[in-house]
C-alpha positions in Angstrom: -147.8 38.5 65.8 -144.8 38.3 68.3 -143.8 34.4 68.3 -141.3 33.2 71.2 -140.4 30.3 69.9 -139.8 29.3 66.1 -139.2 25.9 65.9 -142.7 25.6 66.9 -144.6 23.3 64.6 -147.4 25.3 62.9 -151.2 23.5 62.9 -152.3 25.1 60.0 -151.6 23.0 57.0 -151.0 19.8 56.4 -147.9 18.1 58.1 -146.7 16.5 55.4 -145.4 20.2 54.2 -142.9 22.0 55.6 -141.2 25.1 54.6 -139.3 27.5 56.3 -137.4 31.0 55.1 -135.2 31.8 57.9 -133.6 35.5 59.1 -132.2 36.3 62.4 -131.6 39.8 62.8 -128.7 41.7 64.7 -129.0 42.6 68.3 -128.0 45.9 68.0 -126.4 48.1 71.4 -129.3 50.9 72.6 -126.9 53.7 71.7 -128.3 55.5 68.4 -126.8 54.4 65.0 -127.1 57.1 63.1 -124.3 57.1 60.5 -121.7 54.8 58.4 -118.7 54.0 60.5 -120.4 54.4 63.8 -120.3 50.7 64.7 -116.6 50.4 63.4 -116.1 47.1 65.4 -119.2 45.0 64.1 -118.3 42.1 61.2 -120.6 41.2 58.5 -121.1 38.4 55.9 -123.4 38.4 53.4 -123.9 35.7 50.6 -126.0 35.4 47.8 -125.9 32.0 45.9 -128.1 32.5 42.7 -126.5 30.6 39.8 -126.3 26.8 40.5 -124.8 24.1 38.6 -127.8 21.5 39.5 -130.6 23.5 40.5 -132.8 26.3 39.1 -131.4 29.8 39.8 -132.5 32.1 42.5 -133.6 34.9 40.3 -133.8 37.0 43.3 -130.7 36.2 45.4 -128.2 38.9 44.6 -130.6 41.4 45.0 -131.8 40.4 48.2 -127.9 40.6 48.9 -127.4 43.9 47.4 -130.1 45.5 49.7 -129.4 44.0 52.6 -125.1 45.2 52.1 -126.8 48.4 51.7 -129.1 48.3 55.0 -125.8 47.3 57.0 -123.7 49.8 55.5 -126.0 53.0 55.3 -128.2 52.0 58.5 -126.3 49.6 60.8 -123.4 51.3 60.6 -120.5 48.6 59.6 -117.5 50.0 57.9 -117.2 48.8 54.3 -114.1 47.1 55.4 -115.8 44.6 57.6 -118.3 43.5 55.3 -117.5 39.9 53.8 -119.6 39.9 50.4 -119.7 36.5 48.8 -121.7 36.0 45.7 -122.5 32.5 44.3 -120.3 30.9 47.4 -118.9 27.1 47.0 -119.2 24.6 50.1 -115.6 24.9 50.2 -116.2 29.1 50.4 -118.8 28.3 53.1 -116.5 26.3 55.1 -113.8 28.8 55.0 -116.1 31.7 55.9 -117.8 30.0 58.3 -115.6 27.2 59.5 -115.9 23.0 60.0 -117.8 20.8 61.6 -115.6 21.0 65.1 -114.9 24.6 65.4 -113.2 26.5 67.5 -114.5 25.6 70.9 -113.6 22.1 69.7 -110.0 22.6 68.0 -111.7 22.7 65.0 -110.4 25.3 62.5 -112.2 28.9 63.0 -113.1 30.2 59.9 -112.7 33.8 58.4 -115.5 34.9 60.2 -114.1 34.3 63.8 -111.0 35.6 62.5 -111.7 39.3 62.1 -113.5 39.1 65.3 -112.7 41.7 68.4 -113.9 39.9 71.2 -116.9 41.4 73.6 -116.7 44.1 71.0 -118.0 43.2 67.9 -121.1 42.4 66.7 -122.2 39.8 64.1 -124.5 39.6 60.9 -124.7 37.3 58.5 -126.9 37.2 55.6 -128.0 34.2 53.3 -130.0 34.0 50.3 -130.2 31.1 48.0 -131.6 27.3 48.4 -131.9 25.3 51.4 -132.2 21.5 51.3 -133.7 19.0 53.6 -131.8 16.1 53.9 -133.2 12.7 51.7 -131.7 10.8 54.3 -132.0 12.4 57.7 -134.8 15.0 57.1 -132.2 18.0 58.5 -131.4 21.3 57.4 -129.2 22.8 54.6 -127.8 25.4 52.8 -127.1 24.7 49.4 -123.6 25.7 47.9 -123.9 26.5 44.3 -122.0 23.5 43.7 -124.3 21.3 45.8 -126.4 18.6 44.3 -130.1 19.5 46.4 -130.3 15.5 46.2 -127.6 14.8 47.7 -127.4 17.4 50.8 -126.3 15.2 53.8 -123.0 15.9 51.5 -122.4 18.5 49.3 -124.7 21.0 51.7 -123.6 23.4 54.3 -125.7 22.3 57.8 -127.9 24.4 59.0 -127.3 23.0 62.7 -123.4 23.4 62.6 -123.9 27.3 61.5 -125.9 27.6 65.0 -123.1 25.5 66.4 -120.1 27.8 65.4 -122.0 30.7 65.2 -122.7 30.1 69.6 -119.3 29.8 70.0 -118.1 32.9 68.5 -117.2 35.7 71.1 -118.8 38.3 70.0 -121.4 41.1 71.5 -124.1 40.2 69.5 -125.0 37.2 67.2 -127.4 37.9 63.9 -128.1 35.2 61.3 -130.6 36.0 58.8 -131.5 33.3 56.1 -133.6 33.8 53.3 -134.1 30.2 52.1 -136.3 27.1 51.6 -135.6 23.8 53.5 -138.5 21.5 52.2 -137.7 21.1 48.7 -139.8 23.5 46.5 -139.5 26.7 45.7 -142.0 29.4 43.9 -139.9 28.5 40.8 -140.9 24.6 41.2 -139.3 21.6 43.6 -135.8 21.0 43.9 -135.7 17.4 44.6 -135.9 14.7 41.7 -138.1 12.6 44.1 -140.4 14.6 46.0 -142.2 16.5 42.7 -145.3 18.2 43.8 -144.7 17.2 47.6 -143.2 19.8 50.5 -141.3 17.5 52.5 -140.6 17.8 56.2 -137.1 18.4 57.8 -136.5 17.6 61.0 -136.0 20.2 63.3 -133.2 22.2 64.2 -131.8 22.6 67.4 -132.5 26.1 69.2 -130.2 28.9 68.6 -129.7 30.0 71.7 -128.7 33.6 72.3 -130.0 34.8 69.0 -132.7 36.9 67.7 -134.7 35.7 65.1 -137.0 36.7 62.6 -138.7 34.1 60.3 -140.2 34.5 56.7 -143.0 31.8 57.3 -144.7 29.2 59.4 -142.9 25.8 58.7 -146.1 24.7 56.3 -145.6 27.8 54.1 -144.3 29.2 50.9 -142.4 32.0 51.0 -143.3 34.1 48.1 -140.9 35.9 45.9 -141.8 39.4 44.9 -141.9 40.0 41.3 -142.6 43.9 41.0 -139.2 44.6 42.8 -137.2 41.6 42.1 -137.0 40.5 45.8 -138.3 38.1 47.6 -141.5 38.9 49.2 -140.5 39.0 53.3 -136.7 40.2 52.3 -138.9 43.3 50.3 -141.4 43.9 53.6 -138.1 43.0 56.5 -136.5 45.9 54.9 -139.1 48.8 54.4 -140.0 48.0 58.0 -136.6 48.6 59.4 -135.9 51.4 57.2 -139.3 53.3 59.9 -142.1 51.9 58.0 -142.7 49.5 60.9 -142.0 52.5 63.4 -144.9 54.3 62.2 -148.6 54.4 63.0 -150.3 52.6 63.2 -147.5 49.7 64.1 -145.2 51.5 66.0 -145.3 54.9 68.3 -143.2 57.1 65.8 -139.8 57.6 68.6 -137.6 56.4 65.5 -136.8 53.2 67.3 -138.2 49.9 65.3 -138.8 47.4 67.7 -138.8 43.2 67.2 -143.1 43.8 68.3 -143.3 46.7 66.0 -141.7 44.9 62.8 -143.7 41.8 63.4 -147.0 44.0 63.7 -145.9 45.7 60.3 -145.1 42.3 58.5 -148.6 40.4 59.6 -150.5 43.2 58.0 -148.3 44.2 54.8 -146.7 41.2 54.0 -149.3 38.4 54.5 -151.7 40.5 53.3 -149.9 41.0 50.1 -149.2 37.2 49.9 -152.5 35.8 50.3 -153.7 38.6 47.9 -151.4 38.4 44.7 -150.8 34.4 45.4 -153.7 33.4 46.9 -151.3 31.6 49.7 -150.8 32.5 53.6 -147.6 33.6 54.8 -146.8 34.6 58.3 -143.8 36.1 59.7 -142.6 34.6 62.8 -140.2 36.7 65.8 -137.8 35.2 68.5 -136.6 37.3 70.7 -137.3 40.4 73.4 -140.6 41.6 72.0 -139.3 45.6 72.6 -135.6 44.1 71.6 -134.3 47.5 69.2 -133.1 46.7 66.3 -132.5 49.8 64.5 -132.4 53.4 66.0 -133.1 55.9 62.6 -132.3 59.5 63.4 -135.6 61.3 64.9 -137.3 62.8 62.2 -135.5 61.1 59.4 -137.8 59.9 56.3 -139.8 56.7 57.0 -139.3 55.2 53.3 -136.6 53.4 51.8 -134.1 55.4 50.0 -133.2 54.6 46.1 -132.8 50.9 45.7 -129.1 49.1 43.8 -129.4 49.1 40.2 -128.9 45.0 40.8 -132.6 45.0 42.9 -134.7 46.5 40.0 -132.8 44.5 37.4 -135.8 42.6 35.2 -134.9 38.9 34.0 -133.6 38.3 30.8 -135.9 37.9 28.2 -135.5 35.8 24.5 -133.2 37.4 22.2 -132.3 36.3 18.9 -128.6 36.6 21.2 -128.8 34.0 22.8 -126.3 31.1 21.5 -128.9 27.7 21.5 -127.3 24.5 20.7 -129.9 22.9 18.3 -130.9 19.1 19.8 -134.0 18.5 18.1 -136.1 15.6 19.9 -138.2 14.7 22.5 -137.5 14.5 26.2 -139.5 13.9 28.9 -140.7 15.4 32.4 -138.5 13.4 35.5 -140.8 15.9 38.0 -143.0 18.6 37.4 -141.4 21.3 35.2 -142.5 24.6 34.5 -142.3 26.5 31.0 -140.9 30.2 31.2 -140.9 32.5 28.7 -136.9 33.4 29.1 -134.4 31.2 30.7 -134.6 32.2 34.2 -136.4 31.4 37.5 -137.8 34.7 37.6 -139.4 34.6 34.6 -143.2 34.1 33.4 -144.2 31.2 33.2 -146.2 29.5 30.3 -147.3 26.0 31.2 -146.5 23.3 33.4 -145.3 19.6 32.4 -146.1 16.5 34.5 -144.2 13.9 35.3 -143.6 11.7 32.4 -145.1 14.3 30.1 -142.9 14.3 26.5 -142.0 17.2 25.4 -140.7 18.5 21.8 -136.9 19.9 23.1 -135.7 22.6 19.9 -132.1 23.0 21.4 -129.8 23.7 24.9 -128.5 27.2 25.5 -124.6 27.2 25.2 -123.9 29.7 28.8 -127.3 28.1 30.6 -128.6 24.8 32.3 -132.0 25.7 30.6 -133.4 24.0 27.1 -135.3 25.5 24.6 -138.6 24.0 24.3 -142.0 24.0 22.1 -145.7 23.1 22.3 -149.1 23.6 21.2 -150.7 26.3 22.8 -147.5 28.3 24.3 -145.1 28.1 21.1 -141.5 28.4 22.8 -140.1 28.5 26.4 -137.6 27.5 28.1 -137.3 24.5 31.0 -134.6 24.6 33.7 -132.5 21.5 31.8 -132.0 19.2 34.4 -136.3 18.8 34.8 -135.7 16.8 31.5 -134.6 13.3 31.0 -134.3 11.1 28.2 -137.5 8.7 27.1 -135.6 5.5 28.0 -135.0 6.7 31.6 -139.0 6.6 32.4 -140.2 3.5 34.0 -140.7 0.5 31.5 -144.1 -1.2 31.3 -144.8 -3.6 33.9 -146.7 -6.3 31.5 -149.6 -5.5 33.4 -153.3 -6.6 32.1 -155.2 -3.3 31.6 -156.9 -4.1 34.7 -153.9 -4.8 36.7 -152.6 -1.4 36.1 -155.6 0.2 36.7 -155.8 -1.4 39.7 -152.3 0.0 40.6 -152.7 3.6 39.2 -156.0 3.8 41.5 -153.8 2.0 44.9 -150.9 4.3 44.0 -153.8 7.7 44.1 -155.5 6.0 47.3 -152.0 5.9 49.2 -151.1 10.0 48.4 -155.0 10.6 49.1 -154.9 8.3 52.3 -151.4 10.1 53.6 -153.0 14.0 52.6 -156.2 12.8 54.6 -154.6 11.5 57.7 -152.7 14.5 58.4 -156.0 16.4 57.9 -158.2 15.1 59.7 -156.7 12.2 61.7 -155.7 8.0 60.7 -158.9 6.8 60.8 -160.3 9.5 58.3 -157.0 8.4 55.9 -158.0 4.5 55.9 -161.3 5.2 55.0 -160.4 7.9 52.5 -157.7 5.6 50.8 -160.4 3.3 50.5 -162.7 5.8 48.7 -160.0 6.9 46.5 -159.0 3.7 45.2 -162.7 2.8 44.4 -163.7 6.4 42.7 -160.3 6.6 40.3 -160.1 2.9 39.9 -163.5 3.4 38.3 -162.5 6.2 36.2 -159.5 4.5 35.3 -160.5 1.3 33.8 -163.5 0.7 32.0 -165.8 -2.5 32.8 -164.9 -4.2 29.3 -161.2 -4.0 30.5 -160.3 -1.0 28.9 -157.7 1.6 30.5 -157.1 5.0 29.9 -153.6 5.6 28.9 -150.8 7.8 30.8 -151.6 10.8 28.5 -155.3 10.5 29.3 -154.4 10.4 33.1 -152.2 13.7 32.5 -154.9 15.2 30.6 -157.7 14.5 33.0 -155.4 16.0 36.2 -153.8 19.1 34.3 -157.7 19.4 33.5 -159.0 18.8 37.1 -156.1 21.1 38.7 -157.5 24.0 36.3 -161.0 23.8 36.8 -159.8 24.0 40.9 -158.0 26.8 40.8 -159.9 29.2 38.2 -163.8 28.0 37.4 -166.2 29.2 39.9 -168.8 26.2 40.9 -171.3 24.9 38.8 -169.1 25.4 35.6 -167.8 22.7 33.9 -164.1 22.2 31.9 -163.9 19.7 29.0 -160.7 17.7 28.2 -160.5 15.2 25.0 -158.1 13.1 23.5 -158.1 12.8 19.8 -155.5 10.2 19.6 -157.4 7.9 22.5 -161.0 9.2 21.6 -161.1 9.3 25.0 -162.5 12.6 27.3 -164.2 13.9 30.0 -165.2 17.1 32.1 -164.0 18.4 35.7 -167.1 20.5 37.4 -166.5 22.3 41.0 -169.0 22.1 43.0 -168.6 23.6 46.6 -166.0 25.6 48.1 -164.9 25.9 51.5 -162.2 25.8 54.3 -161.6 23.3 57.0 -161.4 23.8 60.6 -157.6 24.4 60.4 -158.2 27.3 57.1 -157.1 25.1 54.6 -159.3 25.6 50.9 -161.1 22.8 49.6 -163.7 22.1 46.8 -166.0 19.4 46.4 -166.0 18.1 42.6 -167.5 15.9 39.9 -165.7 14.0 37.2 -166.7 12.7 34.8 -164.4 10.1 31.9 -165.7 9.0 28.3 -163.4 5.9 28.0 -164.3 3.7 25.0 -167.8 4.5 24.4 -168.9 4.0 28.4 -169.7 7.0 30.5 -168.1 6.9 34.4 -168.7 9.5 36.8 -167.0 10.1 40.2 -167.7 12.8 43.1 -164.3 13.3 45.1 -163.1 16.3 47.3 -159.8 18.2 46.8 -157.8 20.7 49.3 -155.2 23.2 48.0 -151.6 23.0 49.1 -149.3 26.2 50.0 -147.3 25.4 46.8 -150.8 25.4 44.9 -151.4 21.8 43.9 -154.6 20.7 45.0 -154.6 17.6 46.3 -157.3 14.8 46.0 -159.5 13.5 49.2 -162.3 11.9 49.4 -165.8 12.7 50.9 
């Protein structure tokens, strides 16, 4: 579907989530480009920031990078000359590239970029792949240097809103910005805030890009999916067999070898978010800006309508454990600071084995020497790996309160009414929150503390959710799942009962839960709606 404006808020999950993968393609001149070199003017820069310092890798990043270099070189015509390629780009790279906060038009310093401009002549593509950041502070947009902290954006990131800025003011024929990145703090590899674990927060928006043509991965409440047949990410995989003539042919375009903005997005809404919502059970939904029959590439008539061999780089597969790898033995327990995902190899792009709550200990077996990543073990998985800075030491959790048992349950079940009562209200309105919040706190204070004044512990709690969040996702209804802890004695069972969608599409499923705590039996009936990063979220009925 052809969208005319995408900064438009999309209604179809909750509010509380937003996530956007950005890419603004080239406005390309009607003549036919049909060879390298024929567009000997045009400028590009193309980054791809996969190895941070503070955050997980992207896994997919140089590849994306590698593809697109080759889509501008072999199919859009730019000399090799004119083609900046940055890999792994500091803040101080990005500034230099792409210049400061006044630029040019305000006696700011230019940048490279504007630099090797021929005015009226040249046109403009820049390519980024790699993290974006929202703000803690101000809720706005970033790009994410490889030496950025993601928590501390507002300043060690690149803004989004001062790229548009300079971008505008260069003078060039055509303007094309094309940004493969996340802005609300998670990724498919696992969030990339400290504080917002589990929880897709919402920047604020950007101002419009005037005078450029967009193309956008996802709605702003979606997950942008990373492709792990081809090493790519999902939309960068689709955006480029589309303009390579997939998108030109039937039964999306009208076969005259010119792939139009309409034609792609036609293409994209049927491959892409079908594959998405198949293989990750998630919606994603590419959005346009722009003249709908706006050409963006001309392919010679006749010419094949598949993409051509990809780099060596795109098909590379992630490292895997070797008896290589140099691991600095540590030999003790850390803990979960936000949800952390075991992989079987140190790397983003890797399987992954299980994931670790908040608070959750964790047996830690030693720190790889070249990588941010320790190596880990547990019952059930044997070893993985965790992306190092997920883990803190014990001392670093929250100390006990002093809390009576009851006092604390009576927190633990307020703190679950104010997530459900926040999740609720953007569902289905304030007044459906309150009461929700209200039902919430009842049902898990319940659960949580037993009438004799007993409490189950935090370990219980992170038995009976990792317990509740499987039986979700994978048990069909009527079937029950079973948790139990030997060292508490204390157990219980998650059973599904009814599945369906809301109004706005969103998947939800009625459940029962049941607790053992200290020899008494409680039982609670709740309702739960599944987020685009996959947690399912607790309401109440």
């Amino acid at each position: 579907m052809y969208w005319p404006d995408i900064w438009r808020r999309s209604v179809a999950g909750p509010a509380v989530t937003t996530l956007v993968v950005l890419a603004i393609l080239i406005l390309l001149p009607p003549a036919p480009l049909l060879a390298a070199g024929s567009n000997g003017d045009a400028v590009a820069v193309i980054v791809g920031n996969r190895n941070y310092d503070q955050a997980p890798e992207v896994e997919f990043a140089h590849n994306d990078a590698e593809a697109v270099k080759h889509l501008v070189l072999e199919v859009l015509g730019y000399r090799a000359a004119n083609v900046i390629d940055l890999r792994d780009a500091t803040l101080a790279q990005m500034v230099a590239h792409f210049g400061a906060a006044r630029g040019p038009a305000n006696g700011g310093p230019a940048g490279k970029l504007a630099n090797w401009l021929r005015p009226g002549r040249s046109d403009v593509f820049v390519f980024y792949s790699g993290h974006g950041v929202p703000g803690l502070e101000n809720r706005r947009r970033y790009l994410l240097p490889v030496d950025g902290d993601p928590n501390l954006a507002e300043i060690t990131g690149y803004p989004l809103a001062r790229l548009f800025a300079n971008l505008g003011r260069l003078k060039a024929r055509s303007v094309t910005l094309v940004l493969d990145a996340c802005f609300s703090g998670q990724t498919p590899a696992g969030p990339l805030l400290a504080s917002a674990s589990g929880v897709l927060l919402a920047p604020r928006p950007a101002p419009k890009p005037g005078g450029l043509r967009i193309l956008s991965a996802a709605a702003a409440d979606q997950i942008a999916s990373w492709d792990e047949d081809t090493r790519q990410g999902l939309f960068t995989e689709h955006l480029l067999a589309g303009l390579y003539g997939l998108a030109d042919g039937d039964p999306y375009g009208d076969g005259d070898g010119a792939v139009t903005l309409a034609e792609l997005g036609r293409y994209l809404d049927d491959e892409m978010s079908y594959q998405a919502k198949r293989r990750f059970s998630r919606r994603q939904k590419a959005m346009l800006v722009g003249p709908a029959d706006g050409v963006l590439v001309r392919l010679v008539p006749g010419a094949r309508r598949w993409r051509p061999g990809r780099p060596a780089a795109a098909v590379r597969r992630a490292p895997q454990p070797t008896d290589e790898l140099a691991i600095e033995p540590i030999e003790r327990h850390l803990v979960a600071g936000a949800e952390a995902v075991v992989r079987k190899a140190p790397s983003a792009g890797a399987d992954s084995l299980a994931l670790l709550l908040p608070g959750e200990s964790v047996y830690v077996a030693g720190r790889l020497r070249e990588r941010n990543w320790y190596l880990v073990e547990g019952g059930g998985w044997g070893r993985g790996y965790v992306f190092a800075p997920r883990l803190q030491e014990r001392s670093r959790t929250p100390a006990p309160s002093g809390r009576t048992g009851n006092e604390s349950g009576q927190t633990i079940a307020a703190a679950a009414a104010a997530a459900a009562r926040k999740v609720a209200s953007d569902l289905y309105g304030p007044e459906a929150g309150r009461l929700v919040g209200r039902g919430i706190e009842i049902l898990w204070g319940g659960l949580f503390r037993g009438e004799r004044g007993g409490e189950l512990g935090q370990d219980d709690r992170q038995r009976m959710a990792r317990n509740l969040q499987l039986a979700l996702e994978l048990d069909p209804s009527g079937s029950e799942r079973r948790w139990f802890n030997s060292a508490s004695g204390n157990g219980g069972a998650a059973r599904p009962l009814r599945t369906f969608r809301t109004a706005a599409g969103i998947h939800c499923r009625d459940f029962r839960q049941t607790v053992q705590l200290g020899g008494q039996h409680g039982e609670a009936f709740g309702t739960a709606c599944r987020r685009p990063d996959g947690h399912w979220r607790i309401i109440a009925k």
